[in-house]
C-alpha positions as CSV (number, residue, x, y, z in Angstrom):
1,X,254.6,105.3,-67.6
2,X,256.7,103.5,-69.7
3,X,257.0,100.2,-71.2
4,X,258.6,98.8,-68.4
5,X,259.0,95.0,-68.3
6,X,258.7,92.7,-65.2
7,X,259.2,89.1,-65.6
8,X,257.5,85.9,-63.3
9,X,257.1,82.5,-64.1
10,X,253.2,82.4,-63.2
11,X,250.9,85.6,-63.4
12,X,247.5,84.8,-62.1
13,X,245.4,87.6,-62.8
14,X,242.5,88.2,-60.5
15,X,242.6,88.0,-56.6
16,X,238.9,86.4,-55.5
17,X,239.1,83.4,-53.8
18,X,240.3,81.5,-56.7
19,X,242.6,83.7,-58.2
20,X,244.2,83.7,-54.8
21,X,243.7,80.1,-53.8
22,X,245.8,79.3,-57.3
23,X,248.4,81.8,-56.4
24,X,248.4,80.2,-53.1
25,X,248.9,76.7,-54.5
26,X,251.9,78.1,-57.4
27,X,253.7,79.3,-54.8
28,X,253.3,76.6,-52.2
29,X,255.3,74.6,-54.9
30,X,258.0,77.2,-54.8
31,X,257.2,78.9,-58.0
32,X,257.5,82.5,-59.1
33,X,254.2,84.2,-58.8
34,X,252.8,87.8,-59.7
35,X,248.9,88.1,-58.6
36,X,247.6,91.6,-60.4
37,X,244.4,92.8,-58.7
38,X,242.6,95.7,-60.5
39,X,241.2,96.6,-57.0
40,X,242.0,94.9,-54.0
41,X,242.2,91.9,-52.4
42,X,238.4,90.0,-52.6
43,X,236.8,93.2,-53.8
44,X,234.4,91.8,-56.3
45,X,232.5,89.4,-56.4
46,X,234.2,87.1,-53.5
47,X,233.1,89.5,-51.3
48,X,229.7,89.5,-51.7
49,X,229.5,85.5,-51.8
50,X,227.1,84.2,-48.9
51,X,230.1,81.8,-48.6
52,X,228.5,78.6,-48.1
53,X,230.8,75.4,-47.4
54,X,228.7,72.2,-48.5
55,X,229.5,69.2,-50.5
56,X,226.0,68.2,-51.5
57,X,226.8,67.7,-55.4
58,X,225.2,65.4,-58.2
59,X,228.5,64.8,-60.0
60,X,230.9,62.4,-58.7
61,X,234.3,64.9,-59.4
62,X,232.5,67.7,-57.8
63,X,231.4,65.9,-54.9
64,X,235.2,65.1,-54.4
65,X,236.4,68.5,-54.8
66,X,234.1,69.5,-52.5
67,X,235.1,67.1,-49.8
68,X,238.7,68.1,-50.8
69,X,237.7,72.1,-50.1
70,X,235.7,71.3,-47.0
71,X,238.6,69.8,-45.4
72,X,240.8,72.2,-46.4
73,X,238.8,75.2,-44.4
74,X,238.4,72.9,-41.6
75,X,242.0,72.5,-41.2
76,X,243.1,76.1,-42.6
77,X,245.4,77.2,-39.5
78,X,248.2,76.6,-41.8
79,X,247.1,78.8,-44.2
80,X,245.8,81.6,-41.8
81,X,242.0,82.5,-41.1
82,X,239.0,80.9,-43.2
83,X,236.2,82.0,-40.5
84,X,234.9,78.0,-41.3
85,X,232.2,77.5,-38.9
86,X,230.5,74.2,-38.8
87,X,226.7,74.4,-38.6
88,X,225.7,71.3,-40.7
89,X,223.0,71.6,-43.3
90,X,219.8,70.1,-44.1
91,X,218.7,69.7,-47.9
92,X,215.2,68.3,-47.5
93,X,213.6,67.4,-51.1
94,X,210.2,66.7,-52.5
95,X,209.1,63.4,-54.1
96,X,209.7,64.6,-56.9
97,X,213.4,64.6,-56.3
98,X,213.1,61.9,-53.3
99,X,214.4,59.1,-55.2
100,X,217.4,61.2,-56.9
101,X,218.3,62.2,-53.9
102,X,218.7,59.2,-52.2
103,X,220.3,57.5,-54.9
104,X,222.9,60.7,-54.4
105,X,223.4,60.4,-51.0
106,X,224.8,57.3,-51.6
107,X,227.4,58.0,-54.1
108,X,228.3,61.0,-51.9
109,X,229.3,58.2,-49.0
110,X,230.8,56.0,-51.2
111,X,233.4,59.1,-51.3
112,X,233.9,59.4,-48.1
113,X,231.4,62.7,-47.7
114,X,229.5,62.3,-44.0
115,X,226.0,62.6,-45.9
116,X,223.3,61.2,-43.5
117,X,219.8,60.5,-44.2
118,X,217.3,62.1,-42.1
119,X,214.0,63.2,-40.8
120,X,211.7,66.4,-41.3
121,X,211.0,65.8,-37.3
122,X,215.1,66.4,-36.6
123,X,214.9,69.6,-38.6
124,X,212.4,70.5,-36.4
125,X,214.2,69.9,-33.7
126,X,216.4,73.1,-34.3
127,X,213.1,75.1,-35.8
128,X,210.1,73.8,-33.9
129,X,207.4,75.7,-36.0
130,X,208.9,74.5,-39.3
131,X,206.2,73.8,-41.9
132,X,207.1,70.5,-43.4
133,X,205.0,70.8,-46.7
134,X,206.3,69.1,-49.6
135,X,208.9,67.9,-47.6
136,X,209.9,63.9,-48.8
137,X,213.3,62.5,-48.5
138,X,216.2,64.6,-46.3
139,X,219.7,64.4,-46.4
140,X,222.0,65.9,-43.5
141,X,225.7,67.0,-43.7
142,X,226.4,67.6,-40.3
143,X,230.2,68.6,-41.1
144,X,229.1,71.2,-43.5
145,X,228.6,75.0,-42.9
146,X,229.9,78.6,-43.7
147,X,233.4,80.9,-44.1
148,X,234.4,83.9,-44.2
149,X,234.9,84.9,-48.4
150,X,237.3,88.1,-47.7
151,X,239.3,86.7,-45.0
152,X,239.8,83.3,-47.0
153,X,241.3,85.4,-49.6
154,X,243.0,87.5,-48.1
155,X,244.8,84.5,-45.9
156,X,245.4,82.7,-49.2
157,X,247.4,86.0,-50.6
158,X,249.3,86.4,-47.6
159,X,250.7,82.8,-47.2
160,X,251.4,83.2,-51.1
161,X,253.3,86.1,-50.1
162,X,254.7,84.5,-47.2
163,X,256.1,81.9,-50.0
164,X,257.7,84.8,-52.2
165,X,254.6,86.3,-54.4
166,X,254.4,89.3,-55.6
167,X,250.8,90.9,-55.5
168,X,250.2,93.9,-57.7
169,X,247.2,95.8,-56.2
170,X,245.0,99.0,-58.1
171,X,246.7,97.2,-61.2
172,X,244.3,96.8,-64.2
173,X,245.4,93.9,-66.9
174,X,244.2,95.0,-70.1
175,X,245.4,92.8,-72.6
176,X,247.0,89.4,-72.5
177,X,249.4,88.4,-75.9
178,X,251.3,84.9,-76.7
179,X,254.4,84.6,-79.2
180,X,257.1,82.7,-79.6
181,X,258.9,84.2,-76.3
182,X,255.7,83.6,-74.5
183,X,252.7,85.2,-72.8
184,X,252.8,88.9,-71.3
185,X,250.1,90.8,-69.3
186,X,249.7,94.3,-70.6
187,X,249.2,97.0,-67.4
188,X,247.1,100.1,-67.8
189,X,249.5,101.9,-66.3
190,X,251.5,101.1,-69.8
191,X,253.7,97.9,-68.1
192,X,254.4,94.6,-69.1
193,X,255.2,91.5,-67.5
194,X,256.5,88.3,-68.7
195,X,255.4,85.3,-68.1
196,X,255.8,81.1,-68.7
197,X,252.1,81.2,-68.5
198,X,249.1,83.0,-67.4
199,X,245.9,82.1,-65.4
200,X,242.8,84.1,-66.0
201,X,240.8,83.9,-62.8
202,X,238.5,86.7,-64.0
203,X,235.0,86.0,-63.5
204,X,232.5,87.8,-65.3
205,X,235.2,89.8,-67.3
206,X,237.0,87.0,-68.8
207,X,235.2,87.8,-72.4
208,X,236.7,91.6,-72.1
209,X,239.4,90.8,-71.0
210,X,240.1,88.1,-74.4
211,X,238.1,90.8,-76.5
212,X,240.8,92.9,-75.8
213,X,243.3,90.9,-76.3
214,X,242.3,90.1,-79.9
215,X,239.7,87.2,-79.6
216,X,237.0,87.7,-81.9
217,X,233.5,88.0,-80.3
218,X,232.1,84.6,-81.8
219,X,235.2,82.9,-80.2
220,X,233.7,83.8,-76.6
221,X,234.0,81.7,-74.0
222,X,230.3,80.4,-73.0
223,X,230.3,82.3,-69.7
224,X,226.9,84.8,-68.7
225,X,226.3,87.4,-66.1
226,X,223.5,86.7,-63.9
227,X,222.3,88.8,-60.7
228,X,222.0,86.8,-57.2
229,X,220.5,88.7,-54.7
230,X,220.9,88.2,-50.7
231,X,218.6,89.2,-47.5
232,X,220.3,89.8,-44.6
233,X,217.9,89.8,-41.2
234,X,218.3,90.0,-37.3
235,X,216.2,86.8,-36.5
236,X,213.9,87.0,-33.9
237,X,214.8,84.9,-30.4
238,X,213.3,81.9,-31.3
239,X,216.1,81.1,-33.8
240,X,218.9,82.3,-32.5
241,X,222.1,80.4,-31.6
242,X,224.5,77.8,-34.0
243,X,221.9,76.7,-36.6
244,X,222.2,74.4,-39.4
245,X,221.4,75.8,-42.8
246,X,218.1,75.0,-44.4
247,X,218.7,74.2,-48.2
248,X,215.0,74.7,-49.6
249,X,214.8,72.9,-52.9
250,X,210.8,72.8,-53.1
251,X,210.8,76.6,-52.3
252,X,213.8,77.3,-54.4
253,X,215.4,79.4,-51.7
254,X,218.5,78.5,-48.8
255,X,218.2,80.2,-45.6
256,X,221.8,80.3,-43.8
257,X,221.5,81.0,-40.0
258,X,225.4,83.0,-39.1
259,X,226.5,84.0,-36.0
260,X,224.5,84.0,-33.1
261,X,221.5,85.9,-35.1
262,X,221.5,86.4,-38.4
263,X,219.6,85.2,-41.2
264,X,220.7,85.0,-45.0
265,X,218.6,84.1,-47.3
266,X,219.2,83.6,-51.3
267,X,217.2,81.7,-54.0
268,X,217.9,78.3,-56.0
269,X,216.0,79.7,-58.7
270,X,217.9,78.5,-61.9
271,X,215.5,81.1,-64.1
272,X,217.5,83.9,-62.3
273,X,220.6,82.4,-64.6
274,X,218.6,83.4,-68.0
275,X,218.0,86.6,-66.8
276,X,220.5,89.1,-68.4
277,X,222.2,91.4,-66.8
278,X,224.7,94.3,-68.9
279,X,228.2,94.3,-66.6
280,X,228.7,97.1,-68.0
281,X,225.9,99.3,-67.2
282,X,224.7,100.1,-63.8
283,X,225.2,96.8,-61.8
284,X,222.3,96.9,-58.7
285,X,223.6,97.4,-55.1
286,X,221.0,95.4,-53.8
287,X,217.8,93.5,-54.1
288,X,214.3,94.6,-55.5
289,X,212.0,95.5,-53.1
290,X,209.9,92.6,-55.7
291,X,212.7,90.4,-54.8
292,X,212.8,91.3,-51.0
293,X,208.8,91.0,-50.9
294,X,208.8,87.2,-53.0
295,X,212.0,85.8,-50.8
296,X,210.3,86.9,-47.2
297,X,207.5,85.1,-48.2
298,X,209.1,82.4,-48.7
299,X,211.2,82.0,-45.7
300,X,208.1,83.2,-43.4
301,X,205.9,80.0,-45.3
302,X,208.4,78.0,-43.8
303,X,209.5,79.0,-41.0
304,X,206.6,81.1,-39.5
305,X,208.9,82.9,-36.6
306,X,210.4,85.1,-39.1
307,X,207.9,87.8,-40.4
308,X,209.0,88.6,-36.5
309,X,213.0,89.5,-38.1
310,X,214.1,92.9,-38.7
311,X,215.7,93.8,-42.2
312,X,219.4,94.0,-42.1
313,X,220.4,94.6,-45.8
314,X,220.2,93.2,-49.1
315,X,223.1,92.7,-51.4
316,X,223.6,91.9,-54.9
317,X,226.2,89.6,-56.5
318,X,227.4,88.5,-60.0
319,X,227.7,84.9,-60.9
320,X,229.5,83.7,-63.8
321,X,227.6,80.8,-65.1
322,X,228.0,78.4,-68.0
323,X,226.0,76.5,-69.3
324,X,226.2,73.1,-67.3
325,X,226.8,75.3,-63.7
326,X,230.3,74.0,-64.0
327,X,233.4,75.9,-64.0
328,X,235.7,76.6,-67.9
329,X,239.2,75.1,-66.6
330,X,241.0,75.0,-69.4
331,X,244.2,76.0,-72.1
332,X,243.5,79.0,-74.3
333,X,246.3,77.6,-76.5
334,X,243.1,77.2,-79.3
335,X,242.1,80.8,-79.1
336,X,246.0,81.7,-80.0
337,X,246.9,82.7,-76.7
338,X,249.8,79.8,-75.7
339,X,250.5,78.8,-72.6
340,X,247.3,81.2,-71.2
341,X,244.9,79.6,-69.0
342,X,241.2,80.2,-67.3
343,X,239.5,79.4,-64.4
344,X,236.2,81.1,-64.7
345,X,232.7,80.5,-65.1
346,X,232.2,79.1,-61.8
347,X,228.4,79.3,-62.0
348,X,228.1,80.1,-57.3
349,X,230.5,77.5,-56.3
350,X,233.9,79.4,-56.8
351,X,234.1,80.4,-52.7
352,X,232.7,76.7,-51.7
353,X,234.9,75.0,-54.2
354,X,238.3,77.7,-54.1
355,X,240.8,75.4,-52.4
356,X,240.2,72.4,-55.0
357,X,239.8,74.9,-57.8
358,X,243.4,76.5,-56.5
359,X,245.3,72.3,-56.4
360,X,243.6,71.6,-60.2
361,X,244.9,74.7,-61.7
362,X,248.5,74.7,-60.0
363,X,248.9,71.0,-61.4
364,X,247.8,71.5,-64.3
365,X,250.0,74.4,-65.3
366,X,253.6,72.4,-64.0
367,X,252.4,69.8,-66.3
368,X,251.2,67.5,-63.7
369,X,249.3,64.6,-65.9
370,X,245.5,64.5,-65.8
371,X,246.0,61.1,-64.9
372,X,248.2,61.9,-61.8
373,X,246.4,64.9,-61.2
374,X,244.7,65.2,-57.6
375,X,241.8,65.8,-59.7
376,X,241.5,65.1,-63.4
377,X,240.4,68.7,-65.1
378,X,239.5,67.4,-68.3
379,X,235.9,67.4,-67.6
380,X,236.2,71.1,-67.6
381,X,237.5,71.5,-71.0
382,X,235.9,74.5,-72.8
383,X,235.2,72.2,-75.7
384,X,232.7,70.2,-73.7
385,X,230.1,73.0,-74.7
386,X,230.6,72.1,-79.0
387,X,231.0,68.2,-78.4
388,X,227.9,68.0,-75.8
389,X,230.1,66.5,-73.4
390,X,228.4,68.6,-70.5
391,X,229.0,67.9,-66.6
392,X,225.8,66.4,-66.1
393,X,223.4,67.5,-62.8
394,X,220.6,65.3,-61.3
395,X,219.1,68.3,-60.2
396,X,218.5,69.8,-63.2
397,X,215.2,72.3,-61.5
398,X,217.0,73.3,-58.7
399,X,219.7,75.9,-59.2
400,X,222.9,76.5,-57.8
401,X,223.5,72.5,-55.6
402,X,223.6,70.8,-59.0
């Protein structure tokens, strides 16, 4: 094709569940809003999200943007169809962490999150045979629970559309440019759209994507590729039925009970995070059979019933992590590219955390002030990495709850 030359005021490139939630938000506002989608709607890494919906954080903005998301897919009828089921969740920690986490329970009340303290014996009272051992101080969320990733997304997009978007599908954005007229999103099909500004909600593949568009390698945006793997398993009778999730800190592992009877389990191993991984070579379809062998072990120690599960699948995800766990959100007006944007580097919370990821981005793009912002998004300012200014995490040995 051509050069041909579309114009929008916003183009959000990327539709997972941020890169749609932001759309969703633009256009919400009554802005003019292209989404371009090298593949479909929710086809990478979104998809493959165990989708977890929990507000158990260590930092006091996350914790509030968390609240802010959970009560957004508790009340998402007016956005379409989240698949938000409410389970509650237990997070029991060792005495190592006993102390931290109480302390962190109450700053999680004091913003309004339902975090209650509880008892190994009332975990036990939804899995009878559970061995307690290293088991100290527990905190419940009783309001917390799981969603559906793709139909989230997807419901996002189509009230976007419903507000005038324009979603570009099988379109591939190769390069991204800034001058004096503005930003434009080069197509691989040889287009061009203008735009006032541009939001890069592009995971893993922010780097290429800036590489290509000019930015020198050492100007990289601190964002790594790291594999997460999850079992899927038919549970045996015993745990069947609306079960709260068991966050596993001392065994650095979750188990998620969905539906009526199946089992997800995934690990809270932060090591997995310095693990490289090439996203350009051969990206694993699912776990090891190492992996699979370590993570039953782990969820039959404790919670014995299990080794009596049947093997559904395994699948394997990418998370784009930076350094602190905490998302990039953040002006690329420093890199030469004015009036771009990015929203990556969500390190695992970037389906948990979409809808208040979506309301910081749309603000901060019409020029809402930080200070008038829902949420104040300098905390995830790129520069944080260089001036040591990192979003701090109590647990600091425990991946992924931060």
């Amino acid at each position: 094709m051509g050069e041909h030359k579309a114009s929008s005021e916003f183009v959000v490139i990327g539709s997972g569940s941020t890169g749609s939630s932001i759309a969703y938000h633009l256009a919400r506002m009554g802005k003019s809003v292209t989404v371009v989608e090298r593949n479909g709607i929710a086809s990478g890494n979104t998809g493959k999200s165990s989708a977890l919906v929990r507000t158990h954080y260590s930092s006091r903005i996350i914790a509030e943007m968390s609240l802010y998301s959970l009560n957004a897919f508790r009340d998402f009828d007016g956005i379409g169809y989240s698949g938000f089921t409410r389970t509650g969740m237990f997070f029991p920690f060792d005495e190592k962490y006993a102390g931290i986490a109480r302390k962190n329970s109450e700053m999680l009340r004091s913003v309004g999150i339902n975090e209650q303290e509880s008892t190994v014996n009332y975990i036990k009272e939804f899995y009878t045979d559970l061995n307690t051992e290293g088991y100290g101080f527990v905190s419940y969320e009783p309001d917390s629970g799981y969603a559906d990733p793709v139909a989230t997304a997807n419901a996002f997009i189509d009230k976007a559309k419903e507000f005038g978007a324009r979603i570009m599908l099988k379109k591939k954005a190769v390069s991204v440019d800034s001058n004096s007229n503005g930003p434009s999103v080069h197509l691989d099909d040889g287009s061009e759209i203008k735009a006032s500004k541009v939001i890069l909600a592009t995971n893993v593949w922010t780097n290429d994507l800036l590489s290509e568009s000019g930015i020198s390698k050492n100007k990289n945006l601190p964002i790594n590729a790291s594999l997460h793997d999850v079992i899927y398993l038919r549970r045996p009778d015993e745990y069947k039925g609306n079960r709260p999730t068991l966050m596993d800190p001392p065994s650095l592992a979750y188990y998620k009970m969905e539906g009526n009877s199946v089992t997800a389990i995934g690990s809270l191993d932060p090591s997995i995070d310095n693990k490289p991984i090439d996203i350009h070579g051969e990206i694993p379809e699912g776990a090891s059979d190492e992996y699979l062998e370590d993570y039953l072990q782990r969820i039959i120690q404790r919670l014995p019933a299990v080794k009596k599960a049947s093997l559904i699948s395994t699948v394997s995800g990418i998370y784009d992590m930076t350094p602190d766990g905490q998302a990039i959100i953040d002006s690329l007006s420093s890199l030469g590219l004015d009036s771009v944007y990015v929203c990556a580097g969500l390190s695992g919370h970037g389906f948990k955390l979409s809808p208040a990821y979506g309301k910081i981005v749309s603000e901060m793009v019409t020029d809402v002030s930080p200070e008038n912002a829902t949420f104040d998004w300098r905390p995830f300012s790129k520069e944080r990495f260089a001036s040591g200014k990192l979003i701090p995490s109590l647990y600091s040995e425990v991946g992924t709850i931060y």
